[in-house]
N, CA, C and O atoms as a GROMACS GRO file, in nm:
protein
  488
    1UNK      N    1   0.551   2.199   0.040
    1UNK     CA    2   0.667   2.186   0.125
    1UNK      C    3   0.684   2.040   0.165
    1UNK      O    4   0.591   1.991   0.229
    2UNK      N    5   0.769   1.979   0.143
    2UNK     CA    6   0.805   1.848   0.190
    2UNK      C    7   0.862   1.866   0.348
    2UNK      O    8   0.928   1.956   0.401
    3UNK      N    9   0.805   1.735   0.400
    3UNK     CA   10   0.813   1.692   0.521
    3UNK      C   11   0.886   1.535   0.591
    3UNK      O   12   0.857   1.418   0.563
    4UNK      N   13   0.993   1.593   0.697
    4UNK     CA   14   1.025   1.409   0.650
    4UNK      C   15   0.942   1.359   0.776
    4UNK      O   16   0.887   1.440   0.850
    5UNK      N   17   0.936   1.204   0.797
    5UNK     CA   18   0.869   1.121   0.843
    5UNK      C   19   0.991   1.081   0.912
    5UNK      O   20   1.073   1.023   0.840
    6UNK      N   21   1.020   1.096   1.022
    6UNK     CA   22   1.120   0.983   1.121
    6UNK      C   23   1.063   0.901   1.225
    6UNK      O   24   0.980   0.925   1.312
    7UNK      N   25   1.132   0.791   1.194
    7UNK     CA   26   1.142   0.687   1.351
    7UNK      C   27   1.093   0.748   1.411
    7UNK      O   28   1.099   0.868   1.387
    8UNK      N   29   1.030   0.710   1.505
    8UNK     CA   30   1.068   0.735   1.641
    8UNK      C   31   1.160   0.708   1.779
    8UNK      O   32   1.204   0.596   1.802
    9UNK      N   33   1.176   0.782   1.838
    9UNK     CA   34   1.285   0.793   1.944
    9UNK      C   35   1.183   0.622   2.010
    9UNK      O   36   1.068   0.582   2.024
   10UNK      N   37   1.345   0.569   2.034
   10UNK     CA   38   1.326   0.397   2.089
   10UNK      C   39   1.414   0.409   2.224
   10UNK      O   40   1.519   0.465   2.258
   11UNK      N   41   1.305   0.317   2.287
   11UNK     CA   42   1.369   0.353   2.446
   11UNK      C   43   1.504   0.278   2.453
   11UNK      O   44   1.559   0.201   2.374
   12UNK      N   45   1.542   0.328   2.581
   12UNK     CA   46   1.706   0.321   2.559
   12UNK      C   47   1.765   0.189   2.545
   12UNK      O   48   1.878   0.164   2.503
   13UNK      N   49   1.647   0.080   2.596
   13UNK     CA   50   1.716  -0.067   2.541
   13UNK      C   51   1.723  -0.108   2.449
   13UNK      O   52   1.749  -0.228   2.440
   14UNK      N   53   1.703  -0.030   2.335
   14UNK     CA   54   1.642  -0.077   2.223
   14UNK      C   55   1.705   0.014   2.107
   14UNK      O   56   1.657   0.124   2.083
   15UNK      N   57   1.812  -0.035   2.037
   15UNK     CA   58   1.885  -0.024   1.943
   15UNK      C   59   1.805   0.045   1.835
   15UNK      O   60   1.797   0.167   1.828
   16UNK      N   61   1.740  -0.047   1.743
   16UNK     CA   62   1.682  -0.050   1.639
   16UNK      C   63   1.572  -0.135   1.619
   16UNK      O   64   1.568  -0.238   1.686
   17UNK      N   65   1.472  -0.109   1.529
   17UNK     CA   66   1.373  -0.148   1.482
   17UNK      C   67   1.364  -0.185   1.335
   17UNK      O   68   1.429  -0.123   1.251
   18UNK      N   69   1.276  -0.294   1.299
   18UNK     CA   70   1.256  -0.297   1.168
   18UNK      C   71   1.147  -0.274   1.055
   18UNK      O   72   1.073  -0.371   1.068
   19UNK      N   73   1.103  -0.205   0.964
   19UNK     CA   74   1.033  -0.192   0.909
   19UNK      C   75   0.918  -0.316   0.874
   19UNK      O   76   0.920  -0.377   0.766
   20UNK      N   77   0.830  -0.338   0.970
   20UNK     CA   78   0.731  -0.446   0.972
   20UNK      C   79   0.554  -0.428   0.821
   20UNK      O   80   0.457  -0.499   0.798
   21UNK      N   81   0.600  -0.309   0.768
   21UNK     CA   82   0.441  -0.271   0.734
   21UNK      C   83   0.442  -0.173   0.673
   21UNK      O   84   0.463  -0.078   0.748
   22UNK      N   85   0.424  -0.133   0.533
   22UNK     CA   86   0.377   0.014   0.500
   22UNK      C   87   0.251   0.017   0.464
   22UNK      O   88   0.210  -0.031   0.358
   23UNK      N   89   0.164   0.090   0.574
   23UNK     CA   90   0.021   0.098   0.495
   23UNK      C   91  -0.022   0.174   0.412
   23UNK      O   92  -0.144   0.188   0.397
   24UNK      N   93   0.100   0.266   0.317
   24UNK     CA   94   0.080   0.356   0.210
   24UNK      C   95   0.162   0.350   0.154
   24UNK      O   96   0.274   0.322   0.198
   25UNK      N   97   0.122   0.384  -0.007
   25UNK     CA   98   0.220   0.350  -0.119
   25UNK      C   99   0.302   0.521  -0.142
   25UNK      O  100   0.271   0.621  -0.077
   26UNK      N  101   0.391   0.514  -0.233
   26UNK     CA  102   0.423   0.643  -0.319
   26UNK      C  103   0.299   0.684  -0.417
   26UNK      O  104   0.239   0.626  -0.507
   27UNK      N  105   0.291   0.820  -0.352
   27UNK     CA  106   0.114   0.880  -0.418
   27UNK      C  107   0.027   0.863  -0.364
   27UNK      O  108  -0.062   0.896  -0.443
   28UNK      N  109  -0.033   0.825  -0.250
   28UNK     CA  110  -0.081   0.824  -0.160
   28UNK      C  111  -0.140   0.925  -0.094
   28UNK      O  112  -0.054   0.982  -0.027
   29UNK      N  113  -0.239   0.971  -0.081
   29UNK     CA  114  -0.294   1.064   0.023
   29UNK      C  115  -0.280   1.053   0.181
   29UNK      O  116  -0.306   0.951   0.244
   30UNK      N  117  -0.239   1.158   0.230
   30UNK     CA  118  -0.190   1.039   0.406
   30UNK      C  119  -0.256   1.189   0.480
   30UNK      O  120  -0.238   1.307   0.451
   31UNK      N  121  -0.345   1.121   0.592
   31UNK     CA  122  -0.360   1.251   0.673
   31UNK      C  123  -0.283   1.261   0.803
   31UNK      O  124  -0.228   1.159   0.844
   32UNK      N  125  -0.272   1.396   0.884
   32UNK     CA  126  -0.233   1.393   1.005
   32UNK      C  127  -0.294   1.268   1.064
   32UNK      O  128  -0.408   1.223   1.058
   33UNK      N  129  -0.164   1.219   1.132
   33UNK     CA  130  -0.189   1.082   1.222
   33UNK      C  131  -0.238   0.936   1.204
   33UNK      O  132  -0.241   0.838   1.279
   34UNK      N  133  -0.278   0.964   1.060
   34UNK     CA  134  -0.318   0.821   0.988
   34UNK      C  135  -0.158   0.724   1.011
   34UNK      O  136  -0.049   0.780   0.999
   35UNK      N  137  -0.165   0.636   1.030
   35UNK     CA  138  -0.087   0.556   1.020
   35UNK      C  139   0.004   0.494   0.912
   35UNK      O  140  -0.047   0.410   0.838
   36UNK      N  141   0.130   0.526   0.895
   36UNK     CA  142   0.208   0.498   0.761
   36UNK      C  143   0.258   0.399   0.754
   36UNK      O  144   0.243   0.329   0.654
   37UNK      N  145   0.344   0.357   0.873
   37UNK     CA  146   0.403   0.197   0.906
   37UNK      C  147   0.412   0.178   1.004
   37UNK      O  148   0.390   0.262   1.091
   38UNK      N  149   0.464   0.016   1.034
   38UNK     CA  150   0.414  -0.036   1.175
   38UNK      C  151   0.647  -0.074   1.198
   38UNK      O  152   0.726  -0.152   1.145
   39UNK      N  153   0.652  -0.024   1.245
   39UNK     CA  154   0.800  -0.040   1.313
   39UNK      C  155   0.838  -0.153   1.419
   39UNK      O  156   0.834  -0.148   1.542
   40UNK      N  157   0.864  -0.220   1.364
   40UNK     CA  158   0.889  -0.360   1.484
   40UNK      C  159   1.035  -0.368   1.536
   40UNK      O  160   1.134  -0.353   1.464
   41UNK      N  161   1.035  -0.398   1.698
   41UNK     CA  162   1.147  -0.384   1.745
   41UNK      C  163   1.156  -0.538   1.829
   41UNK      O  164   1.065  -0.619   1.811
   42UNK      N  165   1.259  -0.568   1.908
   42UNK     CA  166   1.237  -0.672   1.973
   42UNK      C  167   1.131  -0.640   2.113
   42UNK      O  168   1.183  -0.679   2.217
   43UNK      N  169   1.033  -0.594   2.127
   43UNK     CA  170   0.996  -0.554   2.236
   43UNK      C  171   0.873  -0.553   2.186
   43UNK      O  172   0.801  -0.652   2.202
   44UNK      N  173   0.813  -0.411   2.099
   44UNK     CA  174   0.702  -0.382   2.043
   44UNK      C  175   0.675  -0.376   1.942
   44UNK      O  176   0.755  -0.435   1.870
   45UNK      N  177   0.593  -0.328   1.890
   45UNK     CA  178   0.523  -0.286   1.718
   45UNK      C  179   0.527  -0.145   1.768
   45UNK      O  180   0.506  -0.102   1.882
   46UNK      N  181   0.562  -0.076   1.649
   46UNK     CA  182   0.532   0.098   1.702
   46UNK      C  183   0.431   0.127   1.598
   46UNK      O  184   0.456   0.043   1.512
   47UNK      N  185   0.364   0.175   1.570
   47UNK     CA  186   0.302   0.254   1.427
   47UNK      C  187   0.369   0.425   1.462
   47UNK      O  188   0.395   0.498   1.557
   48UNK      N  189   0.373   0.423   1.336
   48UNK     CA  190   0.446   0.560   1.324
   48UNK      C  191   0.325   0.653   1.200
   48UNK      O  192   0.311   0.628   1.081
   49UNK      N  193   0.261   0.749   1.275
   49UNK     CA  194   0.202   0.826   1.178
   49UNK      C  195   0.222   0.947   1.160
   49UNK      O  196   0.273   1.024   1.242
   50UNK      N  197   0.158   0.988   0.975
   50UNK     CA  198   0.168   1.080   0.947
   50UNK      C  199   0.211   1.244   1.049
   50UNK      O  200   0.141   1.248   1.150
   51UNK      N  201   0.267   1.314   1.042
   51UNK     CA  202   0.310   1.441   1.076
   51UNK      C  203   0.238   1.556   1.012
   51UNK      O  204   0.271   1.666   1.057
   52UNK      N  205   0.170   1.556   0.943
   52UNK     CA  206   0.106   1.617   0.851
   52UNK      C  207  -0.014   1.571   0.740
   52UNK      O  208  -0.034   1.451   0.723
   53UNK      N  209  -0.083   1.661   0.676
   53UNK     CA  210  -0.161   1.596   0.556
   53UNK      C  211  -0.121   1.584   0.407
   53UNK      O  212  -0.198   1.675   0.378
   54UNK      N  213  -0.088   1.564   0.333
   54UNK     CA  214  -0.035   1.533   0.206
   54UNK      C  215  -0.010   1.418   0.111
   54UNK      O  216  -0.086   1.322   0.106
   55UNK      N  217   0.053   1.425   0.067
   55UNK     CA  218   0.062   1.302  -0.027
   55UNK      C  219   0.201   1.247   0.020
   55UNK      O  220   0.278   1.321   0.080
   56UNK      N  221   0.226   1.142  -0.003
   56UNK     CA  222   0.360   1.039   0.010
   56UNK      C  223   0.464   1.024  -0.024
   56UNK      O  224   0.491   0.906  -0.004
   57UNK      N  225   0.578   1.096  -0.081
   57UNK     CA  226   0.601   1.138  -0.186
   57UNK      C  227   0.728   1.040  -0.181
   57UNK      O  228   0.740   0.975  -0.285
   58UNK      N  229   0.819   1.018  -0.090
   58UNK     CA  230   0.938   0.908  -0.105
   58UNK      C  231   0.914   0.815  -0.013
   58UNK      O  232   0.887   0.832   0.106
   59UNK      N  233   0.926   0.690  -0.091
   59UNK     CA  234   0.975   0.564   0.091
   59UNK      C  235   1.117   0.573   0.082
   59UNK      O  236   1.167   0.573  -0.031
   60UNK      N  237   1.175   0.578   0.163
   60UNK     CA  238   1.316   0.592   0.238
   60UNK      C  239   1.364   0.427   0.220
   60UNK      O  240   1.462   0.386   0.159
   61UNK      N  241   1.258   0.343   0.296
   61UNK     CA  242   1.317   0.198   0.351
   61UNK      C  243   1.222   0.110   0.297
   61UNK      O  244   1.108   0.154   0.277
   62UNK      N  245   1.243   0.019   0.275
   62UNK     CA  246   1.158  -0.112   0.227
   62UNK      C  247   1.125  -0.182   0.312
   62UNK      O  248   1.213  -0.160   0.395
   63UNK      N  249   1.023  -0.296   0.377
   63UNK     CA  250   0.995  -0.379   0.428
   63UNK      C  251   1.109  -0.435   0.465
   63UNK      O  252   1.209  -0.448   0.394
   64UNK      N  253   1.095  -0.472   0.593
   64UNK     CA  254   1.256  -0.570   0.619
   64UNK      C  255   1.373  -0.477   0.659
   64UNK      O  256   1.462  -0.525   0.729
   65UNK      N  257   1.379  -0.345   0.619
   65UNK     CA  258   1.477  -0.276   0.649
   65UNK      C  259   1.497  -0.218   0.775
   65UNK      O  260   1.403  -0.146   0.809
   66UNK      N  261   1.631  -0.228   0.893
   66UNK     CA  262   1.674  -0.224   0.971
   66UNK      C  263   1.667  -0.033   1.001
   66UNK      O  264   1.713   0.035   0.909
   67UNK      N  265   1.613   0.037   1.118
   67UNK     CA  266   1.631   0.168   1.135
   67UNK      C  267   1.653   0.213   1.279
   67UNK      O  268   1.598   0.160   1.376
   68UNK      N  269   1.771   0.358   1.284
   68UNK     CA  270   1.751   0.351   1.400
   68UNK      C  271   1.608   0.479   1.460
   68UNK      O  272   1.499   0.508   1.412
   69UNK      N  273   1.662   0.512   1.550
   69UNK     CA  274   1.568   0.636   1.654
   69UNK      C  275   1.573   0.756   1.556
   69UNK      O  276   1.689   0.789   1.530
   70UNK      N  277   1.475   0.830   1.495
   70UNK     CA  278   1.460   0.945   1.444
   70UNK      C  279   1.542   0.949   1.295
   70UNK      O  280   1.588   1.055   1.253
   71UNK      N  281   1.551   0.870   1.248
   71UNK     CA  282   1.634   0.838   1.097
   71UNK      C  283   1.464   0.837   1.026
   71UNK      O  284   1.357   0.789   1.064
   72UNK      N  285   1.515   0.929   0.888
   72UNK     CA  286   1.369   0.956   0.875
   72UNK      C  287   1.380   0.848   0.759
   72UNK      O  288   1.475   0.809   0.691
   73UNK      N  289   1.230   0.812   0.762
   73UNK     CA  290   1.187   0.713   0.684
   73UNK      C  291   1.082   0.714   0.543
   73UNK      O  292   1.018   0.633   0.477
   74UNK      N  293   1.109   0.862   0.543
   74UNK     CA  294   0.971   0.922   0.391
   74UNK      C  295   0.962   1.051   0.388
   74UNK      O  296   0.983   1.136   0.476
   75UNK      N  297   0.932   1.059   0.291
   75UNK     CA  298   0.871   1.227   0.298
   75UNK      C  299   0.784   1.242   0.202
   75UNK      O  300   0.772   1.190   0.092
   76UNK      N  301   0.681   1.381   0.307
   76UNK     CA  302   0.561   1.349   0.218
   76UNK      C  303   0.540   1.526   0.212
   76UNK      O  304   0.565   1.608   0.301
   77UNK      N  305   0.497   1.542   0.107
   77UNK     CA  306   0.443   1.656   0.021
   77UNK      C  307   0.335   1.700   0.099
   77UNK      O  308   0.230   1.635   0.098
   78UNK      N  309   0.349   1.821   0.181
   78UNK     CA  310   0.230   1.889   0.241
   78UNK      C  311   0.128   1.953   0.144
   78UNK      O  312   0.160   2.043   0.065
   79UNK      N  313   0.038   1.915   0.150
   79UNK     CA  314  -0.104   2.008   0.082
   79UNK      C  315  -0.093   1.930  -0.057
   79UNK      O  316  -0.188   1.948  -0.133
   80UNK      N  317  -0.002   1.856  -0.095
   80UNK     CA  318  -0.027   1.799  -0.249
   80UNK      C  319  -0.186   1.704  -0.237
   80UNK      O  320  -0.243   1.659  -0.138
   81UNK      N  321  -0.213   1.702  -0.343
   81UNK     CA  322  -0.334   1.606  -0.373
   81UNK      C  323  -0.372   1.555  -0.520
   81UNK      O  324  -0.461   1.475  -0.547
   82UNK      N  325  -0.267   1.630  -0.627
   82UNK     CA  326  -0.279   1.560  -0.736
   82UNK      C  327  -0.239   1.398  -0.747
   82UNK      O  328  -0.303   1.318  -0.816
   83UNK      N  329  -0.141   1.368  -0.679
   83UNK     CA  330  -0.073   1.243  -0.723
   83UNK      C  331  -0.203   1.170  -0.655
   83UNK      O  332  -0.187   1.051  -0.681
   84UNK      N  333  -0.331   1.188  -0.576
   84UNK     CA  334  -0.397   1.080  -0.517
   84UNK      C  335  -0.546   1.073  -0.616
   84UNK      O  336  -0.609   0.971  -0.641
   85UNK      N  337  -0.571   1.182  -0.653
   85UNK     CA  338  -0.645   1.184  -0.765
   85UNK      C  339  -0.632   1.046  -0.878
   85UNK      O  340  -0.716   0.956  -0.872
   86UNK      N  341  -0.501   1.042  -0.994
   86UNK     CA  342  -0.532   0.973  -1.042
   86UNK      C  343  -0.513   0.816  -0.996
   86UNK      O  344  -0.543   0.717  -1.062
   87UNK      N  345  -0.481   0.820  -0.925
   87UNK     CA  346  -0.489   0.678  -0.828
   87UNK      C  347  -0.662   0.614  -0.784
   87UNK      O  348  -0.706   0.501  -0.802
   88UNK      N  349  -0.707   0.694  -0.742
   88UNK     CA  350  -0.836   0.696  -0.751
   88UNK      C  351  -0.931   0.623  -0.896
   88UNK      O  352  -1.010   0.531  -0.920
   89UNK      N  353  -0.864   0.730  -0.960
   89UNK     CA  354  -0.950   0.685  -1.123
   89UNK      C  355  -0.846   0.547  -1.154
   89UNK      O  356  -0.935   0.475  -1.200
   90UNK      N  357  -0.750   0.480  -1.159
   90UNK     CA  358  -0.738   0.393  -1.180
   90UNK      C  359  -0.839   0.253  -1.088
   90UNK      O  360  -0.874   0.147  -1.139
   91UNK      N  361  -0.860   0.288  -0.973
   91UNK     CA  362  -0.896   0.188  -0.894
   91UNK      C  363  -1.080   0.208  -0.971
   91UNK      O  364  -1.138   0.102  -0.994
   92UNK      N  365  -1.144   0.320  -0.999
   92UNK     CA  366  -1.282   0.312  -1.071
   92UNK      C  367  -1.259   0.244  -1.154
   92UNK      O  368  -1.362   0.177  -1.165
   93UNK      N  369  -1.165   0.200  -1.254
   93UNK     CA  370  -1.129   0.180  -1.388
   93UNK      C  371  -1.142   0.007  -1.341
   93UNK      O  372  -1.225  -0.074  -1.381
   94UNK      N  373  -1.038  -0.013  -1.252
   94UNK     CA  374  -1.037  -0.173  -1.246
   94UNK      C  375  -1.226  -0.228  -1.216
   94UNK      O  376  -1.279  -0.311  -1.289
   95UNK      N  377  -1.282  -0.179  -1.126
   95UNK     CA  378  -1.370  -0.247  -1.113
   95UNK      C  379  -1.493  -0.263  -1.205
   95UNK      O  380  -1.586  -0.344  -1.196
   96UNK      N  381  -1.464  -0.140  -1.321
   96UNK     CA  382  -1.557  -0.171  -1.437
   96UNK      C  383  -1.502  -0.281  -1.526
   96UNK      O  384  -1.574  -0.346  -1.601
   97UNK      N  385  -1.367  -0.299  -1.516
   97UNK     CA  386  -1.307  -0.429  -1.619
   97UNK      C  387  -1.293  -0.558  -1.554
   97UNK      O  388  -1.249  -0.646  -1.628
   98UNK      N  389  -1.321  -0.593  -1.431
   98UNK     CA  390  -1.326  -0.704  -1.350
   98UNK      C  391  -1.480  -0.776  -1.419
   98UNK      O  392  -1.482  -0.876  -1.490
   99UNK      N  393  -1.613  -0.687  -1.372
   99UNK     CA  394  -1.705  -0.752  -1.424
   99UNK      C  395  -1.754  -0.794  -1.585
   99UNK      O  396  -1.848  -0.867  -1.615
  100UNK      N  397  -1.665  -0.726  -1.672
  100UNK     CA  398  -1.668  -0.779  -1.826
  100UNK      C  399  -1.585  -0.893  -1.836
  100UNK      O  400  -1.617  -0.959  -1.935
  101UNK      N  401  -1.479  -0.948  -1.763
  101UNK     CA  402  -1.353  -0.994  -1.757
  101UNK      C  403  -1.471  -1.151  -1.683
  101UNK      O  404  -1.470  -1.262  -1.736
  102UNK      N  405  -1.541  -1.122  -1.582
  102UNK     CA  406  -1.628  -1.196  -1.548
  102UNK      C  407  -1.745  -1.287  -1.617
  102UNK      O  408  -1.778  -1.405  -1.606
  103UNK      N  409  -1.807  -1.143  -1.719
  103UNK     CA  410  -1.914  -1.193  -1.774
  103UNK      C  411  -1.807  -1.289  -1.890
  103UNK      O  412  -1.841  -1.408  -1.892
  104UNK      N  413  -1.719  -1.264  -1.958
  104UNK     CA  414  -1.653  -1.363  -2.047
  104UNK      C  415  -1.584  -1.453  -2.011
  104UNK      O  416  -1.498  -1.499  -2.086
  105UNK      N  417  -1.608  -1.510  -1.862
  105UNK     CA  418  -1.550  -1.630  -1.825
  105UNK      C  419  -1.627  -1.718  -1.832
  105UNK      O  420  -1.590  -1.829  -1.870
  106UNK      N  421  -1.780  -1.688  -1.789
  106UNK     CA  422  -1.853  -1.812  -1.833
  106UNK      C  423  -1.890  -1.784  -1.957
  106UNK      O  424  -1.949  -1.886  -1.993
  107UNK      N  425  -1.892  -1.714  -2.037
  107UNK     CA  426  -1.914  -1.792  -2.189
  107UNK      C  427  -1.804  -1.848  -2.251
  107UNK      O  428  -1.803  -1.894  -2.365
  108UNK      N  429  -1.716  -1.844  -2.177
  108UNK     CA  430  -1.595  -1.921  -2.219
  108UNK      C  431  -1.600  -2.068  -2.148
  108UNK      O  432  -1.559  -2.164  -2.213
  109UNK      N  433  -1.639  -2.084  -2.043
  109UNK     CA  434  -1.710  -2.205  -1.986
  109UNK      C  435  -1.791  -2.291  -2.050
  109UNK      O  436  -1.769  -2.411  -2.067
  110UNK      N  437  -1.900  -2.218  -2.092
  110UNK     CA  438  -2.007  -2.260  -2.160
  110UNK      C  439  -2.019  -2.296  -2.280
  110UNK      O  440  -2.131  -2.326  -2.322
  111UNK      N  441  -1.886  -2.302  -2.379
  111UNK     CA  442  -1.852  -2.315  -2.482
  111UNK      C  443  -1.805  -2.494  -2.507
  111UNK      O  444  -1.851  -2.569  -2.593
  112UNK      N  445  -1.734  -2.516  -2.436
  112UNK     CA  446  -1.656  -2.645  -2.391
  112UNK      C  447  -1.769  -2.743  -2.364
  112UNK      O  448  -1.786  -2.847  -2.428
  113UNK      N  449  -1.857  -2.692  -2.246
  113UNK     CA  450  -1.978  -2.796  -2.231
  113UNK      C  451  -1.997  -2.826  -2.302
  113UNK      O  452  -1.961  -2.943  -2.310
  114UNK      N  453  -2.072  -2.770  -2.437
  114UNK     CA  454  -2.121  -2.878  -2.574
  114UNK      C  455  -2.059  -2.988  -2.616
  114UNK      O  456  -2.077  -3.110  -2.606
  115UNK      N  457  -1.982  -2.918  -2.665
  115UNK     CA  458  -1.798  -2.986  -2.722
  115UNK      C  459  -1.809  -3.129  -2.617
  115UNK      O  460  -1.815  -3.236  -2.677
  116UNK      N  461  -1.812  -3.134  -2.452
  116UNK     CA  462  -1.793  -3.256  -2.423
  116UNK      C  463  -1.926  -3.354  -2.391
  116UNK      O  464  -1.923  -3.465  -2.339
  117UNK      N  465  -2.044  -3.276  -2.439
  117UNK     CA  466  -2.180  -3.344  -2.437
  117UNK      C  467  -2.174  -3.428  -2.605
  117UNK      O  468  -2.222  -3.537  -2.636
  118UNK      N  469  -2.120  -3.357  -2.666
  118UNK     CA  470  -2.066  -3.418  -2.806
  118UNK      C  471  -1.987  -3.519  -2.806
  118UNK      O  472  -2.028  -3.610  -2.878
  119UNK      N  473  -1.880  -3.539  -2.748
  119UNK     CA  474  -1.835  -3.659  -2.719
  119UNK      C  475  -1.872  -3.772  -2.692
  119UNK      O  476  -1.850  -3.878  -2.750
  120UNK      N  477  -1.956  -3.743  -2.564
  120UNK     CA  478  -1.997  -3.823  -2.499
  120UNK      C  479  -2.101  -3.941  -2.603
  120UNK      O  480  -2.055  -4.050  -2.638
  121UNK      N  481  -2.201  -3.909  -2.630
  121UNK     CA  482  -2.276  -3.950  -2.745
  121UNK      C  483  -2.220  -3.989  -2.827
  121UNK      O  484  -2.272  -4.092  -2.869
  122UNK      N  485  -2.087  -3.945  -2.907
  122UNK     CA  486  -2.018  -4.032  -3.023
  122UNK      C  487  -2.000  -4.171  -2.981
  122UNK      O  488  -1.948  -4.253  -3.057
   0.00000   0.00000   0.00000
């Protein structure tokens, strides 16, 4: 069942707010009350969290974007948990290719040294 995510009600001096922060992407796992974005107004920062547990399923507004009181800003998929799964296995994936990506930087380093110890001596 999808769920939307609104603003929150802004006290009465206060027009509108702007989208300062999303601390979750589309696909995302989000629990009750975890924090989704930070809503900046001329006054305060609001954080606005989750309503539920699920996954993330639309952003409404982009960074920078102007909203008012209760204009909903996402909606997120109650009880889903596939879309956070393979998100997961991508992030295992990067950190096994960072350290090969590593080990072949210095032998790529270490290649050149000769080459300019060779010079040098000519």
């Amino acid at each position: 069942m999808a769920t939307e995510v609104k603003a929150p009600v802004l006290p009465e001096s206060v027009a509108d707010g702007t989208i300062a922060t999303w601390h979750k992407k589309v696909g995302d796992a989000v629990k009750r009350d975890e924090n989704l974005l930070d809503l900046e107004t001329d006054k305060v920062v609001l954080e606005v969290p989750s309503p539920v547990d699920g996954v993330l399923k639309e952003i409404k507004f982009e960074v920078g974007a102007t909203v008012t009181s209760s204009q909903v800003v996402a909606i997120i998929e109650e009880g889903a948990t596939a879309a956070a799964a393979p998100a997961e296995e991508k992030k295992a994936d990067t950190p096994a290719a960072a350290p090969a990506a590593a080990a072949a930087a210095p032998a790529a380093a270490a290649a050149p040294a000769p080459a300019a110890k060779t010079d040098r001596k000519s």
